[in-house]
C-alpha positions in Angstrom: 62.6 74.9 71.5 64.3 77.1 69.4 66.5 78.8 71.9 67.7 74.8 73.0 68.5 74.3 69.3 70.6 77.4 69.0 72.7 76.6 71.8 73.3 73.1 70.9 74.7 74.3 67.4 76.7 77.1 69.1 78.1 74.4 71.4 78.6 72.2 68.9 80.0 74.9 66.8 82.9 75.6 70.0 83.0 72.1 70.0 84.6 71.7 66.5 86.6 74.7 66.7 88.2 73.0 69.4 88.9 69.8 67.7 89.7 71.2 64.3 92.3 73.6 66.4 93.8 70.8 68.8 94.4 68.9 65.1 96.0 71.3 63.5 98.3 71.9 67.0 99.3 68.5 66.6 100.2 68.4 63.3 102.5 71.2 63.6 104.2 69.0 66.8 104.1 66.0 64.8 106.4 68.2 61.6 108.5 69.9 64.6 109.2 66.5 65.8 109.8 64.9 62.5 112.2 67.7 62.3 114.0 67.0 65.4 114.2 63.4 64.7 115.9 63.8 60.7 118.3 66.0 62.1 119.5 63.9 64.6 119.4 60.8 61.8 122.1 63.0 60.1 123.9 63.5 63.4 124.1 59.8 63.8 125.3 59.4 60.6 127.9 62.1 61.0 129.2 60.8 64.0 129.4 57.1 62.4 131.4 58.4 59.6 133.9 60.2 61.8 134.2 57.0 63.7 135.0 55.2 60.6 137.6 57.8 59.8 139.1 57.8 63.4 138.7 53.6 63.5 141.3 53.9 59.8 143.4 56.7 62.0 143.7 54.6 64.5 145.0 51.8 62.3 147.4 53.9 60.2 149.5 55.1 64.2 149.5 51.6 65.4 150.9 50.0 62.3 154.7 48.5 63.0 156.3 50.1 60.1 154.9 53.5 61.1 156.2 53.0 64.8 159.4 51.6 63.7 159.9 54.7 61.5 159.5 56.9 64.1 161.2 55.4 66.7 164.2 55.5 64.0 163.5 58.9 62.6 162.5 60.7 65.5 164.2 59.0 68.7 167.5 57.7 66.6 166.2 53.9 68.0 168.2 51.0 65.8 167.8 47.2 66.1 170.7 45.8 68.3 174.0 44.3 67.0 174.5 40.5 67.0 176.9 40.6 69.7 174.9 42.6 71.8 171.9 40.1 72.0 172.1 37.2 74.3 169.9 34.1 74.0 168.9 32.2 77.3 168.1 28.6 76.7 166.6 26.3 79.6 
């Protein structure tokens, strides 16, 4: 009887190990994850805020007064004369 009772505590001593090394297994996957996951939280946040910034870009190069500056500054565009505008009526 003695020899069944030591190796049911040495099993059940493997047995724990086991457990007790599988938990602390996961709770290292469980931070590495946690990890993973705040770091792409600040990516998403990243990339929000650029497209904020590229959304007021945007904005700011498809505003009329900025594309009728250029078109005078840069292409030496100018409204039309009077006489050189006809009007079609029906």
């Amino acid at each position: 009887m003695n020899v069944k009772n030591v190796i049911l505590t040495m099993a059940l001593l493997v047995a724990s190990l086991i457990v007790i090394v599988d938990y602390i297994y996961l709770q290292h996957m469980t931070r590495n994850k946690f990890v993973e996951l705040q770091v792409l939280i600040d990516d998403k946040n990243n990339l929000n805020a650029d497209w904020g910034r590229l959304q007021i870009e945007h904005s700011y190069y498809v505003n009329n007064s900025k594309i009728e500056l250029q078109a005078k500054t840069q292409l030496g565009m100018k409204l039309p004369e009077k006489e050189h505008i006809l009007s079609i009526k029906r």
